[in-house]
Residue frames as qw, qx, qy, qz and C-alpha x, y, z in Angstrom:
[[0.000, 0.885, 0.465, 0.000, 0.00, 0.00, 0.00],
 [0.312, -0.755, 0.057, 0.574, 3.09, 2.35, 0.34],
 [0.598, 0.773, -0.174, -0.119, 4.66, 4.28, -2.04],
 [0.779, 0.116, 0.068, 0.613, 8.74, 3.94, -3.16],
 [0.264, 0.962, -0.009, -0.074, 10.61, 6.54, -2.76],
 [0.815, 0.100, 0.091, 0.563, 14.23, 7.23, -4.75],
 [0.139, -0.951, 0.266, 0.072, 16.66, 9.89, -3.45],
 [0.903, 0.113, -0.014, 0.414, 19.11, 10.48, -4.89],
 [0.412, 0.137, -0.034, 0.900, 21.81, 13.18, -4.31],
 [0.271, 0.255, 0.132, -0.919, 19.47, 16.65, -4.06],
 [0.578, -0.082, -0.566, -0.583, 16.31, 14.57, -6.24],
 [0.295, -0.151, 0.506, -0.796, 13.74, 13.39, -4.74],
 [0.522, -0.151, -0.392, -0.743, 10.63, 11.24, -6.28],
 [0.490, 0.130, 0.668, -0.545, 7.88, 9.31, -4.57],
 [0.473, 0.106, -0.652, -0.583, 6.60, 6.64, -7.22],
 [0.901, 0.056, -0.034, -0.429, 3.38, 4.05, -7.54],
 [0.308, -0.491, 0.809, -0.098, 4.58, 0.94, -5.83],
 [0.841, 0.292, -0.283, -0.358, 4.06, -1.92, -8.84],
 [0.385, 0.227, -0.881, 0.157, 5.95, -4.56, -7.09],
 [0.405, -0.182, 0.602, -0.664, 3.49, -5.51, -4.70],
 [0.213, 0.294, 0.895, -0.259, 0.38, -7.95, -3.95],
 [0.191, 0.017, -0.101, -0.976, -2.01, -6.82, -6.42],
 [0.407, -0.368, -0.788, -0.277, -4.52, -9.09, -5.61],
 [0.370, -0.668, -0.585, 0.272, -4.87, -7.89, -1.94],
 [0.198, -0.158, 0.065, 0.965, -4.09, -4.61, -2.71],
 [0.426, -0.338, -0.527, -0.653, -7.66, -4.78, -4.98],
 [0.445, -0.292, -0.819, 0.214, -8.83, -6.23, -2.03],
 [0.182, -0.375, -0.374, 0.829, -7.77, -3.40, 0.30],
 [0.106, 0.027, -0.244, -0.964, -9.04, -0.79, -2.40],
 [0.392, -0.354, -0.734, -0.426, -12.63, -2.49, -2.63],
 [0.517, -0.440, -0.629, 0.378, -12.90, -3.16, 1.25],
 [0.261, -0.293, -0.099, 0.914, -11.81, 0.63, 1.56],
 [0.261, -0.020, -0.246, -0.933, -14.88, 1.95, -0.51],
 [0.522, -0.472, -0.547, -0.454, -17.40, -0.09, 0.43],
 [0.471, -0.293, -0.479, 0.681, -16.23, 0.93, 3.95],
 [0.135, 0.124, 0.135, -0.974, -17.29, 4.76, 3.41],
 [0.413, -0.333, -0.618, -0.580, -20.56, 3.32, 3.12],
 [0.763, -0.341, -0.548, 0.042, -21.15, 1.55, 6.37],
 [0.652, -0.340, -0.279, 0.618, -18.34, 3.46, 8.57],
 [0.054, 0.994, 0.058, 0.070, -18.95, 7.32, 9.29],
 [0.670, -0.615, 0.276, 0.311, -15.24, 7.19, 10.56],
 [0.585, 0.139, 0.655, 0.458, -14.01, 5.76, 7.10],
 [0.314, 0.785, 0.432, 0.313, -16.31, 8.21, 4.99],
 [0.026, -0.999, -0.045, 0.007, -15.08, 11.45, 6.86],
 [0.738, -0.381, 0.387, 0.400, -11.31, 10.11, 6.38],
 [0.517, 0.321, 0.522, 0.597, -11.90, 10.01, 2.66],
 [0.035, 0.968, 0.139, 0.207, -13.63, 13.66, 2.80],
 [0.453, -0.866, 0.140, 0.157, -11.07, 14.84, 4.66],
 [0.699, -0.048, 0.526, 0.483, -8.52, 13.40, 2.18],
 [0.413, 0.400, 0.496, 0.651, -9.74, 15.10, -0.95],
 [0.083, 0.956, 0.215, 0.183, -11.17, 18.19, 0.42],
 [0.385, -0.868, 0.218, 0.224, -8.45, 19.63, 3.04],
 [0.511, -0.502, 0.501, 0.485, -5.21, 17.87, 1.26],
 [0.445, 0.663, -0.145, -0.584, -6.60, 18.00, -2.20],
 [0.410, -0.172, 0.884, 0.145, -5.85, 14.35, -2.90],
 [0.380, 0.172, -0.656, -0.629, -6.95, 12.67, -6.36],
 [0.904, -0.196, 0.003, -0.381, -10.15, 10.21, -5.71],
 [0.914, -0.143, -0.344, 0.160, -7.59, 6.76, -5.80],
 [0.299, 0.329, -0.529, 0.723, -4.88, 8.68, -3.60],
 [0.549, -0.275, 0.436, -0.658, -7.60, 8.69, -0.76],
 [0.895, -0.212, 0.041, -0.390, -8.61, 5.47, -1.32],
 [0.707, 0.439, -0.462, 0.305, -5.61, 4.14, -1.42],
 [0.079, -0.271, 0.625, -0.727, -4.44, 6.25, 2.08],
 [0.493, -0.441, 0.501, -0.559, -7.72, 4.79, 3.49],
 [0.945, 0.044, -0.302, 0.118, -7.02, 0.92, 2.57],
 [0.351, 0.532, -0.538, 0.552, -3.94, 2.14, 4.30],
 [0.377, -0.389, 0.475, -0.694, -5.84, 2.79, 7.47],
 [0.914, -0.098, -0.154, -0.362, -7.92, -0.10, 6.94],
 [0.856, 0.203, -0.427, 0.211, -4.66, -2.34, 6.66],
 [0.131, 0.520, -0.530, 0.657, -3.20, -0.84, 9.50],
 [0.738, -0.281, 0.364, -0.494, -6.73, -1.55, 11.86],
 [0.914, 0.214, -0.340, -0.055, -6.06, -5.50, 10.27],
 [0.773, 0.185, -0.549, 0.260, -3.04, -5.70, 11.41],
 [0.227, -0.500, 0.483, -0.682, -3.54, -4.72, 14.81],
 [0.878, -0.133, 0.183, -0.421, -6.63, -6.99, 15.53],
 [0.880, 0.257, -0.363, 0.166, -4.28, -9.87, 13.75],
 [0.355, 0.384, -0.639, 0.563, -1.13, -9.04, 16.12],
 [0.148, -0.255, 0.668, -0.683, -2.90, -8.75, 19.28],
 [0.140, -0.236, -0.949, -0.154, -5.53, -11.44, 18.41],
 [0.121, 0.402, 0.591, -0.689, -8.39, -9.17, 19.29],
 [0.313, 0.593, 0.715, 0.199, -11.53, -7.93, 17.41],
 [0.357, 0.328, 0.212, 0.848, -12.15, -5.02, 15.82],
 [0.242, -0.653, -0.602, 0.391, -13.54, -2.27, 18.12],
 [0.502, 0.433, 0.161, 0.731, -13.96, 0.61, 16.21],
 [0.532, -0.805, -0.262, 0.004, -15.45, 2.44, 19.70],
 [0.638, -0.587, 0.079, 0.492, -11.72, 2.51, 20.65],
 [0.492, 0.564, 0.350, 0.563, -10.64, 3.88, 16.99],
 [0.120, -0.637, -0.262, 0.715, -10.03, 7.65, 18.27],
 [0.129, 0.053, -0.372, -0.918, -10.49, 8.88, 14.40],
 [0.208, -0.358, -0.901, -0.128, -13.76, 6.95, 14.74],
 [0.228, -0.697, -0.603, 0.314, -14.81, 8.51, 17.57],
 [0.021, -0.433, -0.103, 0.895, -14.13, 12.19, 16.57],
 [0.152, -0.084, -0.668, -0.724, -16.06, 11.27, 13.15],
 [0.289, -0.553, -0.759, -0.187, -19.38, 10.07, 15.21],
 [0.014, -0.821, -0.505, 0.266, -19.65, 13.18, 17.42],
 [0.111, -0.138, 0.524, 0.833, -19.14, 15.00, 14.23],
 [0.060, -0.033, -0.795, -0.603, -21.50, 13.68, 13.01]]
């Protein structure tokens, strides 16, 4: 889900990481949009992506499969369910909302 980036000397770039899983990458990206249905938490992430930082529609959904893959691999390391109660972007999205 990250990018690459190559520095070199005073250059900089940040490129589209094509060496990856692109099966669960689709995965993430799917899971991550039918997520701003269902999750107010998830939906005001992606607003909050393309209005305030002016991100391109798949550069937010991309950053929030990020988040998604990030809540995954908590519940997977500490063998616990997902509670999205404890989620603190969660909670500032529901009394937002």
């Amino acid at each position: 889900m990250a990018a690459v980036t190559r520095a070199s000397g005073r250059s900089r770039k940040v490129r589209f990481r094509y060496a990856a899983n692109t099966i669960l990458r689709e995965a993430a990206m799917w899971w991550a949009y039918n997520s701003m249905k269902e999750a107010p938490w998830a939906k005001a992430a992606f607003r909050e992506a393309r209005d305030r930082r002016g991100q391109h529609y798949h550069r937010a959904l991309r950053g929030l499969a990020a988040r998604w893959m990030r809540v995954l691999w908590t519940c997977w390391s500490t063998h616990t369910p997902c509670a999205l109660k404890r989620h603190t972007t969660a909670q500032a999205a529901l009394s937002a909302g």
